[in-house]
Structures are given as structure tokens and as C-alpha cells.
N, C-alpha and C positions, 0 to 999 in steps of 0.2 A: 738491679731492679731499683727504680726511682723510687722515690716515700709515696708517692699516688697511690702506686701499681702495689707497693708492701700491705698498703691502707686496702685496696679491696681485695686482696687475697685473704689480709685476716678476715675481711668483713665476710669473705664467701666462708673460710672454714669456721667462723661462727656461726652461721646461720647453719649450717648442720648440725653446730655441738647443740645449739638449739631447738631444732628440732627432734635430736634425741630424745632430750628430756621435757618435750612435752606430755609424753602419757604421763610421768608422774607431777609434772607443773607445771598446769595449763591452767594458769590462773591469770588476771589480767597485767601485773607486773610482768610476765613472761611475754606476753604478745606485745605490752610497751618497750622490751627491751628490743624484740625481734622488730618493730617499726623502725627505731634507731639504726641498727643494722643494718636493717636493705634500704635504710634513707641514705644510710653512707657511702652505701656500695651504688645506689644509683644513681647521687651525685657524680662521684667520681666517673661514673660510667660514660657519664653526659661530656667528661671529654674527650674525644676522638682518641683512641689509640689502640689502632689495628691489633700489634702485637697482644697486649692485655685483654682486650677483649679477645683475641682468638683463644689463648691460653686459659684467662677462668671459663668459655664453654667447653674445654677440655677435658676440666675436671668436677665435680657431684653437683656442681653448680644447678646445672639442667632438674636433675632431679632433686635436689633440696627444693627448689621453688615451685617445683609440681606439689611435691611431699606436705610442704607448710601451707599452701594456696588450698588445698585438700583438707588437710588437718582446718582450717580455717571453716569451711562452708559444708563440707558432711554434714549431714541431721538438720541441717537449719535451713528455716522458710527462707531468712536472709541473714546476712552474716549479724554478732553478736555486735552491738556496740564497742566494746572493747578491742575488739578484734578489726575493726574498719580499715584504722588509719595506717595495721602493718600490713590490711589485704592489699591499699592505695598502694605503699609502698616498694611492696612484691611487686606488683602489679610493672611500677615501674621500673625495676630491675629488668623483668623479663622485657622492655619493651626496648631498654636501651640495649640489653644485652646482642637483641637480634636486629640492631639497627644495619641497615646495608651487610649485612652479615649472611652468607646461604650456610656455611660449616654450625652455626650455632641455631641458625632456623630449623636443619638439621638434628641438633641435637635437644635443642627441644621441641621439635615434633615427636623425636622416638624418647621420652621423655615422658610425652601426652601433655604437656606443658600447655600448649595453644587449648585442647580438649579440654581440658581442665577449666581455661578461662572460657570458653563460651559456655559451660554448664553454669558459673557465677550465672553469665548474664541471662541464660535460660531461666534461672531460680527467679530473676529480677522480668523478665520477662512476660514469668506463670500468674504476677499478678495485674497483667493487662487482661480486660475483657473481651474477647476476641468476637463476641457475639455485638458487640455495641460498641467499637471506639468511637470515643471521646475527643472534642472540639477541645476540651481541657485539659492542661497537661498531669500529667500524672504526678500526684507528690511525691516527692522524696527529700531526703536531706540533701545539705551540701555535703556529707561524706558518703551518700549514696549516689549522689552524684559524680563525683570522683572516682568511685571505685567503675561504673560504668563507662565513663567517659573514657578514662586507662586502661579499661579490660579492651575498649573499642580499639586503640593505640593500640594494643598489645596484635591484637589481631592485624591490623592494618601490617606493622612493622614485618609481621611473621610469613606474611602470605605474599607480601609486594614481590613482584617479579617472582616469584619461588613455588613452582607448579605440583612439588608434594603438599604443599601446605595448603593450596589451595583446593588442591582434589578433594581433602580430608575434610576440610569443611564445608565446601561444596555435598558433602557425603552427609553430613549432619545435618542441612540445613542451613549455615549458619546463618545465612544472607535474610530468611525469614526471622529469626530472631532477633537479628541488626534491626532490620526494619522496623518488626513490630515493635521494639523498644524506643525506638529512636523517635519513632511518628507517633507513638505515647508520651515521650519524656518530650518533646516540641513538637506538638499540632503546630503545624503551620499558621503564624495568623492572632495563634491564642496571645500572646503577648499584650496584645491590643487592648487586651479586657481588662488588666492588672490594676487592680485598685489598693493606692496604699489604707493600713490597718487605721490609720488615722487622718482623714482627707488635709483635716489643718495642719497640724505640726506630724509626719511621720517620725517614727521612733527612728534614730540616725540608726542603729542596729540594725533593726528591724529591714530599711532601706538597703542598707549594706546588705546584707545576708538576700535580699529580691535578687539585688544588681547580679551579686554573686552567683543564684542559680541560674538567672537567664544565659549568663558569659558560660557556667557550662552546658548547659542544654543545646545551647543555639552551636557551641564547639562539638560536641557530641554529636551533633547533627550533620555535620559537617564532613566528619570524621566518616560517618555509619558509610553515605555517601561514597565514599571514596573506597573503603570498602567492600562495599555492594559491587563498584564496579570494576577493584580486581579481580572480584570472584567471577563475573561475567565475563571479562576480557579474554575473547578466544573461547568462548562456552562452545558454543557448534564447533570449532573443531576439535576439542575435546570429547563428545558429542555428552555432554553432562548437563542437564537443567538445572539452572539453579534454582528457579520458583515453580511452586506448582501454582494451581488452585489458590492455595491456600491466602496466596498474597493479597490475591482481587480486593479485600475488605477493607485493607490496611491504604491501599495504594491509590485506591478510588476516594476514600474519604478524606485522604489527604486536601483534594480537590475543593472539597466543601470552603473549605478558605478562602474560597476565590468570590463564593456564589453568595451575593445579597441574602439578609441586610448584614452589614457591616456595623462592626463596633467602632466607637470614637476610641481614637491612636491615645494609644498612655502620653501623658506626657512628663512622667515623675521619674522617666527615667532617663540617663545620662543620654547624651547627645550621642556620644563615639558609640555606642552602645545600642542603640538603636537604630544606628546605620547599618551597625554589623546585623540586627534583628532581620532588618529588612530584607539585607542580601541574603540572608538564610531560609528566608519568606520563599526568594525567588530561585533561589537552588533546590528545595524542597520541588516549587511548583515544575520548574524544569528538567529534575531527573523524574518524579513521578510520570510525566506528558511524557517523555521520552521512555521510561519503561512499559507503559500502557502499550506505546506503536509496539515499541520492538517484540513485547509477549506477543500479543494478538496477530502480527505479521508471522513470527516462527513457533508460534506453541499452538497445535488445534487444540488440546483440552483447554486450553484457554480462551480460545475463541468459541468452545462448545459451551463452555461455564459459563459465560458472559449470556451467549445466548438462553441459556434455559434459567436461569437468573430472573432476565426480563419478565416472564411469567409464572416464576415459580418461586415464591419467597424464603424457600429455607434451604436454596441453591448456597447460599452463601449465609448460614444461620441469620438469617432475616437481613442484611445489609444489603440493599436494592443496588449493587455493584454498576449494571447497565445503566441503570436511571440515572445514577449518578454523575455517570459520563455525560449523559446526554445533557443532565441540569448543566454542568460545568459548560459546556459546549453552548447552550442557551443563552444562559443567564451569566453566568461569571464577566465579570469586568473586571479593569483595573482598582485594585486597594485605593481606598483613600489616603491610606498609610502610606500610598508613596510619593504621595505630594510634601515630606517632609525630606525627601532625598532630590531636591530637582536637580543634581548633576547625574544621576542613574536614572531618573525616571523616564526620561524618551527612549532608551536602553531597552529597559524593562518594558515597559508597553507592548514595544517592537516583538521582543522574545516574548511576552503574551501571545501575540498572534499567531507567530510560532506554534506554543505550546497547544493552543487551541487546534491547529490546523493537524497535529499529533493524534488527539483524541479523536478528531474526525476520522483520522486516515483507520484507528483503531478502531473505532465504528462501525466505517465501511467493508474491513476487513473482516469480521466480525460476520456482518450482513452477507460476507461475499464467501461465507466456506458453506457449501453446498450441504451440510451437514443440518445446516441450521436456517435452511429457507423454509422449512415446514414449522420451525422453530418461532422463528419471528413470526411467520403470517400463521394469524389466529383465523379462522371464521367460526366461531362461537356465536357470536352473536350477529345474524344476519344482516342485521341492519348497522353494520360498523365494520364492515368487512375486509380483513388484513389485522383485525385487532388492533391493539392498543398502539405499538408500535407504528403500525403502516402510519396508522391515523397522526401519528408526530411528526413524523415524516412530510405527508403530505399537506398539515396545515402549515409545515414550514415554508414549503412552495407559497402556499394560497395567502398566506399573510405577507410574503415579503417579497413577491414575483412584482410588486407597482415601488417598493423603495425610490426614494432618491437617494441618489451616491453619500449624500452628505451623511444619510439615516441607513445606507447598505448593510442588509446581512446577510453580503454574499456567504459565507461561509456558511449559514444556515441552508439555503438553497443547496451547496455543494454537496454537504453531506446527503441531504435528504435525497438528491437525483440519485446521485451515486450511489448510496441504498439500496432505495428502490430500483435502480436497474439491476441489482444481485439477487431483489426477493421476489421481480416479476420475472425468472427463469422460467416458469412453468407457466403453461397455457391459460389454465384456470385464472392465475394469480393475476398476468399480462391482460387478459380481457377486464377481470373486475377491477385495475386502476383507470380505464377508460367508460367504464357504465357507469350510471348511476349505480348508490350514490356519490362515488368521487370525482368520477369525469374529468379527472385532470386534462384533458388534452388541452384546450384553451390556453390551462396556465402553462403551459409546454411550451403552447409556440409561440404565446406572449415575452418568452423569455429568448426567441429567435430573431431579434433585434441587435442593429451594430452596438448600439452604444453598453448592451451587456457584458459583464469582463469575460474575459475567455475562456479562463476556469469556468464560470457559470455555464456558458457554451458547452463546454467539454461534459461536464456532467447532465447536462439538459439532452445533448445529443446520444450520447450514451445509453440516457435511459428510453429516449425514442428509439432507438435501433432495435433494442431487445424488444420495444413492445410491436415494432413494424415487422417483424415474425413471423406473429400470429396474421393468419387471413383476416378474421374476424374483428381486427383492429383497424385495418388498414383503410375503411373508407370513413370509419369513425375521424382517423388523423386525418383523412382528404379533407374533413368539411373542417376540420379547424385549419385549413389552410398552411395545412406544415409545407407542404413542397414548396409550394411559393415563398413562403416564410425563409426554406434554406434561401432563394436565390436573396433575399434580400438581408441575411445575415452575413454578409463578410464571411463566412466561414469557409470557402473557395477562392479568392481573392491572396496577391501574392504574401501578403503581409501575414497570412498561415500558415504556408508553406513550411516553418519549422517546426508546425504543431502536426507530425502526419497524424498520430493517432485521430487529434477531433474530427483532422479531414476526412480520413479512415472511415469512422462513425460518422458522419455528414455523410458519405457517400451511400455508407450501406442504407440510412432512413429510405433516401432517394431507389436505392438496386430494392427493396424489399417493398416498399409500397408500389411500385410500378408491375411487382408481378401477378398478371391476373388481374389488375383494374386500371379499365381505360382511362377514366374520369383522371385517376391521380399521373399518369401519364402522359395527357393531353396536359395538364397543369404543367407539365414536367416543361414538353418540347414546347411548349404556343406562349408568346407573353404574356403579359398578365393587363389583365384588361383598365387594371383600378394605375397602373404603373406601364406599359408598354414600351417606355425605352428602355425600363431595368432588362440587362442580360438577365436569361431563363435560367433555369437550376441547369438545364441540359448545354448550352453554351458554356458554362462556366466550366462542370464537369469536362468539358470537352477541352477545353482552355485548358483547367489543370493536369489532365492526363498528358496534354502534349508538355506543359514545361516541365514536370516533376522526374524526380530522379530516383524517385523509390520504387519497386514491383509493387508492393502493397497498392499506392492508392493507384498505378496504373491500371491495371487488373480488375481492381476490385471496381474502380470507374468504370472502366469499359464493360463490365459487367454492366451497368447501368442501363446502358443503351442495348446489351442483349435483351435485357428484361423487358422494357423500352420497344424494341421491334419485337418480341414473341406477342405481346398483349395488342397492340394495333393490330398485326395482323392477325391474328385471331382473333378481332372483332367485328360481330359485322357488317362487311363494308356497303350491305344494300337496307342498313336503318332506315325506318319509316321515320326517321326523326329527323331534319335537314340540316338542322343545325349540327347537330351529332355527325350526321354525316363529312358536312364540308370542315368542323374540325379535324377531326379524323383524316381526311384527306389532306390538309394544309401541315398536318403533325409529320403524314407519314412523307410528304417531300421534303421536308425539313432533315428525316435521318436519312433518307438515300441520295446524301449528297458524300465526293469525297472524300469531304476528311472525316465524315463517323464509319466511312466504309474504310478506309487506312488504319484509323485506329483500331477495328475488328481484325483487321491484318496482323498488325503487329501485337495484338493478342494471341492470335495464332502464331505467330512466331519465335515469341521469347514462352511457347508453353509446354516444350517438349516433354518435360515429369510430370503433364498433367493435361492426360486426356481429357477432364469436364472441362478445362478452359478450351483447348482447341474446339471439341464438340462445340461446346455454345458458341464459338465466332463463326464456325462452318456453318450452323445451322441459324446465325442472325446474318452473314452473308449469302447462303439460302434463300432465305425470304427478302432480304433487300432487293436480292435479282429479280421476283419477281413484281417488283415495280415498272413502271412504264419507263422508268429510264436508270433501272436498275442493274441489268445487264451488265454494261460499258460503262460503269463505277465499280462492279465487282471485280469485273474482270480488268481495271488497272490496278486496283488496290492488290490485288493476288499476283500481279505481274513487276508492279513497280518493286523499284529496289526500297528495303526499308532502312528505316535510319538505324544509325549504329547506336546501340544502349549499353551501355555501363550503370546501371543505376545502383544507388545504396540497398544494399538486401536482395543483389542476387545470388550471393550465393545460395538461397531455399528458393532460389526457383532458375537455377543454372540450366542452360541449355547446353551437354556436355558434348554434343556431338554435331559439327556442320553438316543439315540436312541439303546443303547443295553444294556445288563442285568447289574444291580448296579455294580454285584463281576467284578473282575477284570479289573473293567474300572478306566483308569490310572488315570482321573482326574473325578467330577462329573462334571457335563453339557455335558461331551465332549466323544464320541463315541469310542467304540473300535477298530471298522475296518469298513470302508467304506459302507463293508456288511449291519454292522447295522444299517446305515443312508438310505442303500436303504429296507429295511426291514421297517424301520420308516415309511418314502415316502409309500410303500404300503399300511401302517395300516393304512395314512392317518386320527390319530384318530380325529384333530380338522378339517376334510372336507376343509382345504385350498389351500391343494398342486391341482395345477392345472391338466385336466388329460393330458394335453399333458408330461408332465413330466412324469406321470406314466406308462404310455404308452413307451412311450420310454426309461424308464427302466425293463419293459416288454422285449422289445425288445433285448436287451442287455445279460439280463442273459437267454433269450430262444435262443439267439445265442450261447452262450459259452455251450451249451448242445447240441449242433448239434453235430453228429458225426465226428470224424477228427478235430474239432477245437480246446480240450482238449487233450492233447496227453494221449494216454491209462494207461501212469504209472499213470498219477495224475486222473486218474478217482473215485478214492476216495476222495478228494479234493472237488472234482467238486459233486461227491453225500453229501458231509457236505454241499455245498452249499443250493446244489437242497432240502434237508432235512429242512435247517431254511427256506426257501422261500416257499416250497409247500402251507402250510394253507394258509399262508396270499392272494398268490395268486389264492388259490381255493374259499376264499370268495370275491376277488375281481373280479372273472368271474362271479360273479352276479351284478357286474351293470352294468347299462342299458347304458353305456354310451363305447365310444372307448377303456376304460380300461379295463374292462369284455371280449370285442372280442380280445386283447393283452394278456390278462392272460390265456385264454384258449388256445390262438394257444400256449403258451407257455407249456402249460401243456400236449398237444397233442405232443411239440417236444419234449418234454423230454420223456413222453410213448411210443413213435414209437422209441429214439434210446436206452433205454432200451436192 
């Protein structure tokens, strides 16, 4: 054994002999002796040597430094003066002791070594106000400083990578009392305010002893930090929270640092010193924005808290937690403080926008747990209806939907769409952001312009989808000229194409306002009178269904033009109105051409798990046949071969079985002509397809056999048809059921136009 390793074995078995005789000499000579001791022992400690360290946590080590840490802070608010500088001490023994170490983390866990220090900084803790934190740092000494700053270390050292130790104080807490202390002893920010004792000459002391507690506070900060996020690391698969509630207060007002007015930057303090201020400024700003997402993404009581907050003041004993996000979100800018850092400042700015776009997402998510849409929308007062919330929301729109780029608050917009399309879920809610008095729809589609960014897009669209719904909306949006609006948005155009979601929601405004209103449908298919060379919303639609690679927007488009030919034709076509009329008439030659009849095809054909898509193509090729030259476009669309698709996101809408013959089908699972998918549907061989489906594919091909509706060249055509469908539908005129009286009249119109 080297003189090192001899030097901390005595130092360890002194520090027991020592705390032996503390019950009868616990006087402050004793506890200066015991400083000495675990100074020397955790000098030594500090230099690396595996063997020695594994060896003194071998022995009473573990427990002497519980024992004396213990004996030190029993009975008292905070440890005794005298007693400080051997807690710092201890403090540091245990820290080095468990440095990369799991056998001694170990051993002072079962110990209660680690429990024992976070009860210190609990004590130290008890006197933060938890009903009112403070923009101001908490006082304490520089040896009160110290002891917290080390206990932070202590904890850090014990828990890094080491999953008992982390449970254990996961179990207590600890991460809320790291916090709260931490964001007590350094408010973000607060720095700024420091004014020396004496503006002309400071006391050189007096200066020292400032420098000194910001290097620890802004370390300690630092520290908590790192911390926090072992104890998080791997939280869900452990499945252990580590914050409740409880933190909302502490983590929200962090934020307030951010948000005007701003104090003028100290400048009495060291240069090196205030760089490091800075970055600690922006470490605070950036794990708080990042713990906001990640709670309110994985914790509902904390997306519930948040929300009942908003209108309930002693949700959070009086600390307006939500508002706070939203001011931060608002109002916060870049510090002026960091105009003293210009090689970090473009940095920082950057991770501003970031951090900002955090709390949005936290907002939104917030807005979006179904829990809390009765939550946030107030109608209390009739005449401000959605309450307080909505109303921020929506003058967010109303004030910044005319920005220029240079003055953009797109992010203000983002949030508020995206909100609001989680709190107009409910009918009620969806009608009153379009009546008076908010009437947003104007600002809606004032924001359906190219030169808008595409997030703005995304959440603009977003929250017209939900509100295109409701019926009762829908002609509301027609006269703000949304349909036209999509074609003249880019938002169909290829250069989207990797955004499906917006396209997604673009398409749906279009599929949901076209149902049941002509008006928005005729916008849809006829150009637009004010612009007539601009591609129509329904070309582009069309356009993008054929290039795209995904089912979603294929499907979900082609839906468009179901909805599209249900409402034309179901309007009526002998109006006393002429105008009305000959639109109507110009609309409806426009969809019985075909390539919107092939795309209804091949709707039907990649829809095998999903009888309402087949229905609605059956029953939009249905009604195209009966057009004047509708017929002889059905019936090539059902007949031709359709193109092979592979698109991203088949498998939720796989076709698992070829509903026509093996040979010459382009791909296997996947059908060769439409024909064959309706041929499938008949055989019905798993008894799933419902009969109204089959029934009104009954319908369908006993109409394209009517006389006059195939034109006589292709009457050969039209008997290949008639030829693969006979059996199937001669054995389905035996059941008992509405597809048996559909198969036979079919079979009867085909024998009488014979």
C-alpha cells in the first residue's frame, strides 16, 4: 500500500472514530476536525485509483458518511454555521467516492447515502416559495452554496448510468427538488439586475464574494440539469414519471426571462464570467422548452393541469402556468444580454426559434387531448365566445394573417390554427369560429396564398378541414372562396408532394365542402372566372392522384370527385335558373370524361378491406353512366387494364388476394381491371362484402346494358363484360336477400336488350 492509499484509509477510519464521539463532542472544534479529514480523504480520492477506491467502499466508509451527513442536519432548518464547511467536505468524499464506480454507488445506496443528501437539499429547498417563484435569486451564502452545488455532484455522480439509484430517487422526487432549487438559486436572466454595494468604488470583497456566487449558482445550474436528465433517461421504459404536476410553476416561469422588459446587462462583472452566465441563460431556456414538449406530449395530467390552469387560478396555487407559455410564445425575444456574446449569438437566436416552436408544439398538444376541448372553449360570456383562450388564438390569425416576411409571426399563426383545429372538434365549437362574431373564415383563406410558408399552410389547412365537417359551415367557407383559394395555393403542385399530410388535409377541405353543395362544387370543377387559365382545384386533384405514391392522398382524392358527382347529380338538373343550369351541365361533362372515370376505377381496385371505398366508386361510376356519354367511359374504365401500384402505405390498405385470374395480372395481390374486383364483390366467397354493395354493383353493370347507354360499336365490349358477370350473378339471384332481386332484374335487362 502506497503513502496515498495508507493517508485515506487512516482518513476513512478516522472519520468513524469521529463520529463516535460526537454524542458526547459535538462541539465546533469536532466538526472542524472532521472538515480536515474528509478534506483529505477527498483530495486523495480525486486521484484515480480503481483498486483504493474499490477497497475504502468496502469498508464502514458508506456508512460513516451517511452517519456524520445525518448527525450534521437532524433538527435543523439548515445546517449550523460551524458545521457547513465539514457537510461541503462529506459532501465531497461521497462524490468522489462513487465517481464511475457502480460497487460503491452500490454501497452507498444501501447505505441511504444518496437519500440522505437529497433530504440536505430538500431542507434547502423548504425555503423556496412555491406559490410565487421569484425572477430573483434566492440568497444564500457562499458555504450554502457549496453545500448545494456538491450535494447536486453527489447526486449526479451516484445515479449516472446506474438504474438502482436512479429509481430511488425517481421514487422521492428528486428531480422536483433539483429543479426547484436550482431555478431558485439561478432565475434565468436574474444576473442582469446585479448592482454593485457601491456603484463608484465596489468593496474589492464585497465584488469577489458576487463573482463567487454567480460561478456557483450558474455551476449548480448546470449540474441540476444534467441530472434532471439522468433521471429521465429511459423514463417510459421504465415506465416511472418523474414530474408531476407539480413542476408546471417552477418550469413555466423559468420562461419569464425571455419575455420583455428586459433589464440593462451588469457589467461589473468579469468578462469569462459572463459568457459562462450567458450560456447558462441559454441551457436553462433550452432544457425548460424541451421539458414543456416532452411533459405535455407523454403526461395527460399534465396536459389536463395546463389546461384547467388556463381558467382556474389556484390550478397551480395562483401561477397562470398556461399564460405563461403563451406570453413566452408571444412576446419573448432574444436578450439583449446576448449582444455581449457575438460569437454565440447567431447560435442562440437559432435555438430561440427552436425553443419557441417547443412550447407551441406544447400548446398544441395541450389544445389537442380531447379531455380539455370543453376545457379551453369557454362560452360564459356570449359575446366572446370560445372564451379567453379561443379569443388569443384567433386575434393571433387576425393581427398577423397581412405580415410581411421581414415582420412574419408565422409561428403565432401556427400555433393558433393548429389549436384551434383541436378545440373546433365539436359541432357547436366548428360553427361558432365561422359566425359572427369571429368569422374567421376570410382570415383562413387569405392565408391560402403561394407566397405563405408551408407550415402556415399546414396548420391553415388543418384547421379548415375540421371546420369543412360540419354542413353548416360549408357554404359559409364557399363565399370566402376557399375552394378556389386551394387551387391557387400551391398546395397540389409537385413541389408538396413530400408534405402528404398538408396535401392530405387540402384534399379533405375540397372531399368535405363538395358534399351536398353544388355551389362549392361547381367552384371545384369550372375555372374560375376572375383567373380562367389557373388549373381548377379538381384538375390538380386529379393530377395529383395520378402522380402520387401514397393510398392516403390517392383515395382520399378520388373521394373528392365521388363527392363531386353525388352532389351534381343530385341537383336539379331542370333549374328555373339558366345560368345555374348550363354550369351544372359544363361541370358535369367535365367529370364523365376518362380519366376521372379510371381514377374511380382504380379506387375500386386497390379497395379490397374496404367496402365504403369500393361502394362510393361503384356508386360515382353509377351515376357517371348515366350521362350522355357516360356509358362507353364506364365501361372502358371497368374494363381496361389498371396500372400496377406499389405505393408508400399499402400495407393499411393491401389488397391480399387477386380478384382476377393469376396469368396476366401485373402484380400478385393486385387485380387486373376493375371488372375483376367487381366480379370478386359478387363471388363474395368470405360472405363479408355487405349487400348493399353488392346491390349496387348490380345496379351499375345492369345499367351499362340498357339499350342506348353502350354505344352499338362497342357492343362487343359490353358482351365480354356481360359474359364474365352472367354466372356469378345467376347464383347470386338465389339469395334471399336485396342482392338476389338486383341480380335478377339485371339479368332480365340484359335479356330483354338482347
Amino acid at each position: 500500500m502506497n503513502g496515498a492509499s495508507a493517508n485515506a484509509f487512516f482518513a476513512s477510519s478516522k472519520l468513524g472514530d469521529l463520529f463516535a464521539s460526537l454524542p458526547v463532542n459535538d462541539q465546533p472544534q469536532q466538526w472542524a476536525e472532521i472538515e480536515l479529514t474528509a478534506q483529505s480523504l477527498a483530495n486523495d480520492l480525486r486521484v484515480r485509483d480503481v483498486e483504493r477506491q474499490t477497497a475504502l467502499g468496502q469498508t464502514l466508509l458508506p456508512q460513516t458518511l451517511t452517519s456524520l451527513l445525518k448527525g450534521a442536519t437532524d433538527g435543523a432548518a439548515l445546517p449550523r454555521p460551524t458545521q457547513k464547511p465539514a457537510i461541503f467536505e462529506l459532501l465531497r468524499v461521497g462524490a468522489n467516492l462513487c465517481m464511475d464506480h457502480d460497487d460503491n454507488r452500490s454501497h452507498l445506496l444501501e447505505a441511504g447515502f444518496p437519500q440522505t443528501v437529497l433530504a440536505l437539499l430538500e431542507v434547502y429547498a423548504d425555503s423556496v416559495n412555491p406559490t410565487h417563484p421569484s425572477r430573483e435569486p434566492l440568497p444564500l451564502s457562499i458555504a450554502d452554496l457549496k453545500i448545494v452545488k456538491t450535494a447536486i455532484g453527489v447526486l449526479l455522480n451516484a445515479s449516472f448510468g446506474y438504474e438502482p439509484v436512479k429509481t430511488r430517487l425517481v421514487s422521492l422526487e428528486a428531480a422536483l427538488t433539483i429543479l426547484k432549487l436550482s431555478l431558485a438559486l439561478y432565475p434565468p436572466g436574474s444576473w442582469v439586475r446585479f448592482t454593485p454595494s457601491s456603484p463608484d468604488e465596489p468593496d474589492a470583497q464585497t465584488a469577489a464574494v458576487v463573482e463567487e456566487s454567480w460561478t456557483l449558482r450558474h455551476g449548480l445550474s448546470q449540474w441540476a440539469w444534467r441530472v434532471i436528465t439522468e433521471l429521465r433517461e429511459d423514463d417510459d421504459e421504465h415506465n416511472r414519471p418523474v414530474f408531476s404536476t407539480d413542476v408546471l410553476p417552477y418550469v413555466t416561469r423559468s420562461l419569464q426571462a425571455f419575455v420583455p422588459p428586459y433589464s440593462a446587462a451588469a457589467t461589473d462583472l468579469p468578462g469569462p464570467l459572463i459568457k459562462a452566465l450567458l450560456a447558462t441563460d441559454y441551457l436553462n431556456l433550452e432544457e425548460s422548452c424541451g421539458l414543456l414538449e416532452s411533459l405535455c406530449m407523454d403526461v395527460e395530467d399534465i396536459r389536463i393541469s395546463l389546461a384547467h390552469g388556463a381558467g382556474h387560478p389556484t390550478e397551480h396555487d395562483g401561477v397562470p402556468c398556461f399564460r405563461e407559455m403563451l406570453a413566452f410564445v408571444e412576446l419573448a425575444d432574444y436578450p439583449p444580454a446576448w449582444a455581449q456574446d457575438p460569437t454565440e449569438r447567431a447560435a442562440r437566436e437559432k435555438g430561440f426559434d427552436i425553443c419557441k416552436a417547443a412550447v407551441i408544439k406544447a400548446i398544441v398538444e395541450v389544445s389537442g387531448d380531447e379531455k380539455n376541448t370543453d376545457v379551453l372553449w369557454n362560452d360564459a360570456d356570449p359575446k366572446n365566445p370560445g372564451g379567453v383562450f379561443v379569443e388569443q388564438m384567433v386575434r393571433w390569425i387576425r393581427e398577423h394573417k397581412d405580415d410581411e416576411k421581414s415582420q412574419s409571426r408565422d409561428d403565432l399563426i401556427i400555433c393558433a390554427t393548429l389549436s384551434l383545429g383541436n378545440v373546433v372538434r365539436k359541432d357547436a365549437h366548428s360553427v361558432a369560429i365561422l359566425k359572427p362574431p369571429i368569422a374567421l373564415a376570410p382570415e383562413l383563406a387569405s392565408l391560402l396564398v403561394p407566397s405563405t410558408d408551408i407550415k402556415v399552410k399546414h396548420g391553415a389547412v388543418g384547421l379548415l378541414k375540421n371546420l369543412a365537417q360540419v354542413k353548416e359551415n360549408r357554404s359559409i367557407l364557399g363565399q370566402a372562396d376557399v375552394i378556389r383559394k386551394l387551387a391557387s395555393s400551391g398546395l397540389f403542385g409537385d413541389k408538396v408532394d413530400m408534405l402528404e399530410m398538408v396535401q392530405v388535409y387540402a384534399i379533405g377541405i375540397a372531399k368535405h365542402m363538395c358534399t351536398g353543395d353544388a355551389n362549392n362544387t361547381l367552384a371545384l370543377v369550372l375555372p374560375n372566372p376572375a383567373n380562367p387559365e389557373e388549373p381548377t382545384t379538381f384538375t390538380q386533384i386529379l393530377a395529383l392522384v395520378g402522380r402520387s405514391d401514397t393510398v392516403a392522398v390517392k383515395s382520399e382524392g378520388t373521394r373528392v370527385f365521388v363527392n363531386a358527382i353525388k352532389t351534381l347529380w343530385s341537383s336539379d338538373a331542370s333549374s328555373t335558373d339558366p345560368e345555374f343550369a348550363a354550369r351544372r351541365k359544363e361541370a358535369t361533362d367535365k367529370l364523365a370524361t376518362p380519366a376521372c372515370a379510371a381514377t374511380l376505377a382504380q379506387l375500386i381496385g386497390r379497395s379490397k378491406k374496404y367496402a365504403i371505398l369500393i361502394n362510393e366508386g361503384v356508386v360515382a361510376l353509377s351515376l357517371l353512366s348515366t350521362h350522355s356519354s357516360g356509358g362507353l367511359v364506364v365501361l372502358d374504365a371497368i374494363m381496361n387494364p389498371l396500372p400496377t401500384e406499389t405505393p408508400r402505405g399499402a400495407a393499411a390498405f393491401a389488397v391480399p388476394v387477386s380478384a382476377g385470374p393469376a396469368t396476366d395480372s401485373p402484380a400478385v395481390g393486385t387485380p387486373r381491371r376493375a371488372l375483376d374486383m367487381l366480379a370478386s364483390c359478387l363471388r363474395n366467397a368470405d360472405g363479408r362484402l355487405p349487400a348493399e354493395v353488392r346491390a349496387n354493383l348490380c345496379a351499375l353493370v345492369g345499367h351499362l346494358g340498357r339499350p342506348g347507354v353502350v354505344p352499338e360499336s362497342r357492343a362487343q365490349d359490353l358482351r365480354a363484360m356481360q359474359e364474365e358477370l352472367k354466372d356469378l350473378l345467376a347464383a347470386a339471384a338465389n339469395d334471399p336477400n336485396p342482392v338476389g332481386a338486383a341480380a335478377k332484374r339485371v339479368l332480365d335487362t340484359w335479356g330483354a336488350s338482347k
